[in-house]
Structures are given as structure tokens and as C-alpha cells.
Backbone bond lengths (Angstrom), bond angles and torsions (degrees), N, CA, C in turn:
res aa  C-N    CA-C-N  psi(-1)  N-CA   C-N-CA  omega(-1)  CA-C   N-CA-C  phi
1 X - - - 1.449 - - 1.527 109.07 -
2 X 0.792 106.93 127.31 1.506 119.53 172.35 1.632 133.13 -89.00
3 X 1.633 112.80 132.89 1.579 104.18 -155.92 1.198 104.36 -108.42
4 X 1.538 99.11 148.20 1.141 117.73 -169.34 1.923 116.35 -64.84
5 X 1.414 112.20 127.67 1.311 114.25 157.06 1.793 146.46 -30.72
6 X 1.102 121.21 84.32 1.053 129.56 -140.13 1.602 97.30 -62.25
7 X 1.244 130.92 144.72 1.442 131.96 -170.40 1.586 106.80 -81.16
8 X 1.532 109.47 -49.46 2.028 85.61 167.57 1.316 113.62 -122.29
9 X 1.241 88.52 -171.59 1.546 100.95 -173.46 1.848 113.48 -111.76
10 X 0.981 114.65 157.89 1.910 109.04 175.47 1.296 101.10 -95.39
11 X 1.496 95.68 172.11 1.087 96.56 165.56 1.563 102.88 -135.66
12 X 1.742 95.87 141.82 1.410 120.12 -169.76 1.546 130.47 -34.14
13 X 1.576 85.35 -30.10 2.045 102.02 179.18 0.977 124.18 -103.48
14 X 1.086 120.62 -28.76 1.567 135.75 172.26 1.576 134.18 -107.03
15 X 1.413 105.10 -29.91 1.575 129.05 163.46 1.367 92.65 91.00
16 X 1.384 136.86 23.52 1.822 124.09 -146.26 1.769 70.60 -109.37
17 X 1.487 112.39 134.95 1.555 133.11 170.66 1.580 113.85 -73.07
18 X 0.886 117.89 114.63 1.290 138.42 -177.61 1.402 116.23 -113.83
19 X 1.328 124.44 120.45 1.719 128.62 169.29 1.677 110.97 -30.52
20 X 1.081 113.50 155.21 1.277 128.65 -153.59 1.718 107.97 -76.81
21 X 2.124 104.32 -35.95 1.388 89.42 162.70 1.323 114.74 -123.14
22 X 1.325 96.81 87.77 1.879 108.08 179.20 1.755 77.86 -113.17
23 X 1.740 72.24 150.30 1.682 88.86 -179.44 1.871 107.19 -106.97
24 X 0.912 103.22 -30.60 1.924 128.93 162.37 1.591 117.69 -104.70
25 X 1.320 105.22 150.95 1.331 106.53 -167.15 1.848 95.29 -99.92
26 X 1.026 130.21 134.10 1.560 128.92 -172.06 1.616 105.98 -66.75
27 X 1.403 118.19 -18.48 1.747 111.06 -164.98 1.490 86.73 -101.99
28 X 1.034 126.54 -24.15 1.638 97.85 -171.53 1.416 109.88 -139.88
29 X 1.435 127.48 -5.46 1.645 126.13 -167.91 1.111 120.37 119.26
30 X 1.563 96.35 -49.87 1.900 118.92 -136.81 2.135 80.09 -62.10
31 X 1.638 84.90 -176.34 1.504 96.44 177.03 1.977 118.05 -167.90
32 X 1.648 83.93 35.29 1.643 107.97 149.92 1.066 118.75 -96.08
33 X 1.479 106.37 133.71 1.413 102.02 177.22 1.401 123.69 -146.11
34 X 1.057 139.19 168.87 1.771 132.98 -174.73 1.458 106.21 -148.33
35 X 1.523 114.11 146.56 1.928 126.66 174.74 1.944 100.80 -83.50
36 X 1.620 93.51 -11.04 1.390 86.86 -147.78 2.172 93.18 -89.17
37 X 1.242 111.18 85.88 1.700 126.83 170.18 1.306 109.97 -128.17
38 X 1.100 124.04 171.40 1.339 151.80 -166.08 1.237 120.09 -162.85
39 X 1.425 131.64 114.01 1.402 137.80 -173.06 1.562 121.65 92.84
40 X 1.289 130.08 143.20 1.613 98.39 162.93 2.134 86.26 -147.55
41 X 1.298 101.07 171.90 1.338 130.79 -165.83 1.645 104.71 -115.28
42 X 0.941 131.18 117.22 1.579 134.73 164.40 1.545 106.66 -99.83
43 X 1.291 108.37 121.18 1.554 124.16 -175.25 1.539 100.85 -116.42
44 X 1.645 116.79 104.56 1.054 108.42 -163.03 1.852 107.34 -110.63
45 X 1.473 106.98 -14.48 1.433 130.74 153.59 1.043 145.45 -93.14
46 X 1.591 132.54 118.50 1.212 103.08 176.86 1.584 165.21 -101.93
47 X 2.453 69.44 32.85 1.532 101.91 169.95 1.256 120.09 -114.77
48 X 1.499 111.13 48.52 1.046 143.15 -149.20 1.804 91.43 -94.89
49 X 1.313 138.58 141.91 1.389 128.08 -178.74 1.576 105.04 -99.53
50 X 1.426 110.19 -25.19 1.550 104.74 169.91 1.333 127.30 -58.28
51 X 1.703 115.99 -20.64 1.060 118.39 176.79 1.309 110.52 -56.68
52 X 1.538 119.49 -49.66 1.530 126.51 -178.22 1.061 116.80 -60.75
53 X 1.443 116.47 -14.38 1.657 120.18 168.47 1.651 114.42 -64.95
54 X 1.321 90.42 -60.62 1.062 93.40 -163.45 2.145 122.50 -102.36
55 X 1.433 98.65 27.52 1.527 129.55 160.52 1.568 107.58 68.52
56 X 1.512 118.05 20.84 1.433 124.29 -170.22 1.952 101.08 -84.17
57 X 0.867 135.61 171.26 1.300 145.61 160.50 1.870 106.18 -131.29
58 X 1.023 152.31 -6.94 1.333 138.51 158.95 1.870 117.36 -107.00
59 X 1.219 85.65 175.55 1.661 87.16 -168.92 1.599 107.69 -107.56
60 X 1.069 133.37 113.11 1.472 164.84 175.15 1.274 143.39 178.41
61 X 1.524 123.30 -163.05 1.645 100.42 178.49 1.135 117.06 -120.50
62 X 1.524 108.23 148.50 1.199 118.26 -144.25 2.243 98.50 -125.23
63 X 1.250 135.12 146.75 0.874 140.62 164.64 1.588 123.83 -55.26
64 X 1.621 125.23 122.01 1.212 89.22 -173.80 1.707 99.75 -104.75
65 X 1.303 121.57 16.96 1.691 111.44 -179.96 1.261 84.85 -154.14
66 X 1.484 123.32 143.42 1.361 149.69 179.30 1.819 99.09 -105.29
67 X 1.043 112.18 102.77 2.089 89.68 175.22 1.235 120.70 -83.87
């Protein structure tokens, strides 16, 4: 069986998920990127305490494992 294509991509510095043809990543600039994540986080506040977990300052979703 064959798996399905994951719809975005991370990005390398920030982990923030970005559509597949973004050429910049919207949370930080950068414009490395990888399919290869696992998990993701929806930050829908941005008094959100996970944010402080996990060192983001904007509200979207973010990757939580890069492989």
C-alpha cells in the first residue's frame, strides 16, 4: 500500500508547516525545508502556554518532530 503524500512541508528552523509550494516559510523567512515530520501542534492562541513550550511566538501549526 502506498502512502499518502503529506500536504506540507516544515520548515527546517522553525518547524512552522508551510504548503508544499511555498518558497519562504511565513514564521521565520528561512526557505529549507523537509516532508520528512511527524506530528503537528495547532496553536490557535496566543496565550496559549504551549507556545512557551515549545519557543514559538505566532499562532499556527507548527511540526512537532523533524525526522
Amino acid at each position: 500500500m502506498r502512502r499518502e503524500r503529506k500536504r506540507f512541508k516544515a520548515c527546517r528552523k522553525c518547524k512552522a508547516l508551510n504548503s508544499h509550494d511555498a518558497q519562504q516559510c511565513w514564521n521565520c523567512g528561512g526557505n529549507i525545508f523537509t516532508i520528512h515530520w511527524d506530528g503537528f501542534v495547532m496553536i490557535l492562541s496566543e496565550e496559549s502556554a504551549v507556545m512557551e513550550v515549545l519557543g514559538v511566538d505566532k499562532v499556527g501549526y507548527y511540526a512537532i518532530k523533524i525526522i
